[in-house]
ChimeraX commands (.cxc) that place a marker at each C-alpha (Angstrom):
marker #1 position 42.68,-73.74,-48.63 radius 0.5
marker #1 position 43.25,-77.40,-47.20 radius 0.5
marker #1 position 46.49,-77.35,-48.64 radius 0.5
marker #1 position 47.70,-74.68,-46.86 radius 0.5
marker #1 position 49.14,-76.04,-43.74 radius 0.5
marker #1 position 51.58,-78.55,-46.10 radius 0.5
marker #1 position 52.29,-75.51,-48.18 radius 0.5
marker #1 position 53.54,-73.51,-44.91 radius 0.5
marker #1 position 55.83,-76.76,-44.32 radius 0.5
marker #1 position 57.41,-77.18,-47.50 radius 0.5
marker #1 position 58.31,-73.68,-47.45 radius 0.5
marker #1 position 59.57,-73.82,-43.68 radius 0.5
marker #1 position 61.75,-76.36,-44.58 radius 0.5
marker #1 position 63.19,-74.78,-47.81 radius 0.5
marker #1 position 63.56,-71.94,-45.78 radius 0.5
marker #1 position 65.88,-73.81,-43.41 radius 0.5
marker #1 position 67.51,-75.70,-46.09 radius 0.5
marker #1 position 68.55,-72.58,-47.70 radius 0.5
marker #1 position 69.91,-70.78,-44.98 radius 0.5
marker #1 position 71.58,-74.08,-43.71 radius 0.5
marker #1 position 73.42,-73.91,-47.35 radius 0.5
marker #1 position 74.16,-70.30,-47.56 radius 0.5
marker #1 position 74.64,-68.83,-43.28 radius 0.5
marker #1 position 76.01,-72.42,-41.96 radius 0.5
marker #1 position 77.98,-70.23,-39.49 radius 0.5
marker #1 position 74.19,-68.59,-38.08 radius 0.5
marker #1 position 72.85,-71.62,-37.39 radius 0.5
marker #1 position 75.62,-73.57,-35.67 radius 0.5
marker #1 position 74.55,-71.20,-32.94 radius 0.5
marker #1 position 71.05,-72.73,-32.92 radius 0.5
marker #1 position 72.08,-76.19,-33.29 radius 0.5
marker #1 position 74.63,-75.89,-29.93 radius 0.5
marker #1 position 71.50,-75.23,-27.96 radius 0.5
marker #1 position 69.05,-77.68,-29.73 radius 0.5
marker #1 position 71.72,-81.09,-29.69 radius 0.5
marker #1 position 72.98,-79.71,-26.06 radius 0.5
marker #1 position 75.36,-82.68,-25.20 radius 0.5
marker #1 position 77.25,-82.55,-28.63 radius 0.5
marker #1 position 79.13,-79.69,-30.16 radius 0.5
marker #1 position 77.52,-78.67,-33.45 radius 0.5
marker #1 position 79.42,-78.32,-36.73 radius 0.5
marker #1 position 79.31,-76.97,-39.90 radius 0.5
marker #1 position 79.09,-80.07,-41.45 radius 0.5
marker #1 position 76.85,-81.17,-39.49 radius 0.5
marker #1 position 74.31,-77.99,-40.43 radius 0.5
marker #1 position 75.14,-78.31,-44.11 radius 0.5
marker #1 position 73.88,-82.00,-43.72 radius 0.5
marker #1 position 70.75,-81.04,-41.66 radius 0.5
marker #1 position 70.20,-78.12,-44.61 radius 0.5
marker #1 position 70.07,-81.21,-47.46 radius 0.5
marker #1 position 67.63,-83.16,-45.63 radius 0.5
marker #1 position 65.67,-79.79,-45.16 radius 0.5
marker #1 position 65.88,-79.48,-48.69 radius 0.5
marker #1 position 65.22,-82.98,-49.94 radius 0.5
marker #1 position 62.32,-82.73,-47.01 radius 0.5
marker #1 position 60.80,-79.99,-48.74 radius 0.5
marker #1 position 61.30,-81.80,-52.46 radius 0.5
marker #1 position 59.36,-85.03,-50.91 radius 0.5
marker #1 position 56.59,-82.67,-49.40 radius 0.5
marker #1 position 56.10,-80.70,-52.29 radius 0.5
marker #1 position 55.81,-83.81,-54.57 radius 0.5
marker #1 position 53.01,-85.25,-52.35 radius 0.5
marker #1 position 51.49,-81.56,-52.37 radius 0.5
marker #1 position 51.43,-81.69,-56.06 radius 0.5
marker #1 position 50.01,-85.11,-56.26 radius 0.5
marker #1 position 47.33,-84.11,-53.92 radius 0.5
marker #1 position 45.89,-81.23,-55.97 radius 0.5
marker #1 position 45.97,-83.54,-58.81 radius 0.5
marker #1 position 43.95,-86.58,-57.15 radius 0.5
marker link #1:1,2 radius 0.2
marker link #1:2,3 radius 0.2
marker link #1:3,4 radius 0.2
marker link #1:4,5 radius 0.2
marker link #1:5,6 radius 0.2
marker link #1:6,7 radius 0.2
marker link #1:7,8 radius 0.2
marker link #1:8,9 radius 0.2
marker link #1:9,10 radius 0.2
marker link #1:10,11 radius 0.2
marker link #1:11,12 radius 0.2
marker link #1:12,13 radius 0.2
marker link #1:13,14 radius 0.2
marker link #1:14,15 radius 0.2
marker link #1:15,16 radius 0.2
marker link #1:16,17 radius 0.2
marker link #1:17,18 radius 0.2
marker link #1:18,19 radius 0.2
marker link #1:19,20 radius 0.2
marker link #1:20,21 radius 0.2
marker link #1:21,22 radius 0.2
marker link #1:22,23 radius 0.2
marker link #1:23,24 radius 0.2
marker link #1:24,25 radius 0.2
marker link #1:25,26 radius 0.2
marker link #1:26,27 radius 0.2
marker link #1:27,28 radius 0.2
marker link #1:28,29 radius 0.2
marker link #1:29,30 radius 0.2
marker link #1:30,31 radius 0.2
marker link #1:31,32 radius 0.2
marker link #1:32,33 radius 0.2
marker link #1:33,34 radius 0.2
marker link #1:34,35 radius 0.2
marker link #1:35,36 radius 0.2
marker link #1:36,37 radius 0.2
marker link #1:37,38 radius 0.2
marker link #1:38,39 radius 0.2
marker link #1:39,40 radius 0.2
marker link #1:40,41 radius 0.2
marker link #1:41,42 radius 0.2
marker link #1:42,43 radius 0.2
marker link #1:43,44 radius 0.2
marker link #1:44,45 radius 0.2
marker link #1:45,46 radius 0.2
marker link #1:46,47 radius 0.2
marker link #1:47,48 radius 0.2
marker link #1:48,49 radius 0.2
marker link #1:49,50 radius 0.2
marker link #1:50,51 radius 0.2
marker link #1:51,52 radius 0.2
marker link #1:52,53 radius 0.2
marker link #1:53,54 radius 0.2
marker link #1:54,55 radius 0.2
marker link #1:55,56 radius 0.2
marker link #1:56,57 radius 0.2
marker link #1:57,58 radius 0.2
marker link #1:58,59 radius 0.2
marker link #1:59,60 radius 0.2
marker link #1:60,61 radius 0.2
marker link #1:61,62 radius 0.2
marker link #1:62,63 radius 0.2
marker link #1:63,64 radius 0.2
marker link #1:64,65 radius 0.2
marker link #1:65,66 radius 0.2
marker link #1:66,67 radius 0.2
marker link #1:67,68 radius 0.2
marker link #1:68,69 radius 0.2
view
């Protein structure tokens, strides 16, 4: 039960990663209103959806290392 709240993150952020990768053409709507000044992209979501991903890699490693220790 401790580990839940890093669970819930890793799976947020695979959960963005994913649909970064698969809807890039959703999201550029949510990225025009969160970077207001600059127009989003697609590549600019695809990258955002890899560091999601690589995120939720990095956060799942430390959440598997934890329940080890």
């Amino acid at each position: 039960m401790n580990h839940l709240p890093l669970s819930l993150v890793v799976q947020l952020c695979l959960a963005f990663g994913v649909a970064g990768l698969l809807w890039p053409e959703k999201l550029v709507v949510v990225f025009d209103v969160l970077m207001f000044p600059w127009q989003a992209s697609y590549r600019l979501v695809r990258v955002n959806a890899w560091g999601a991903l690589l995120l939720s890699f990095l956060l799942f490693l430390a959440l598997v290392a934890k329940l080890r220790a």
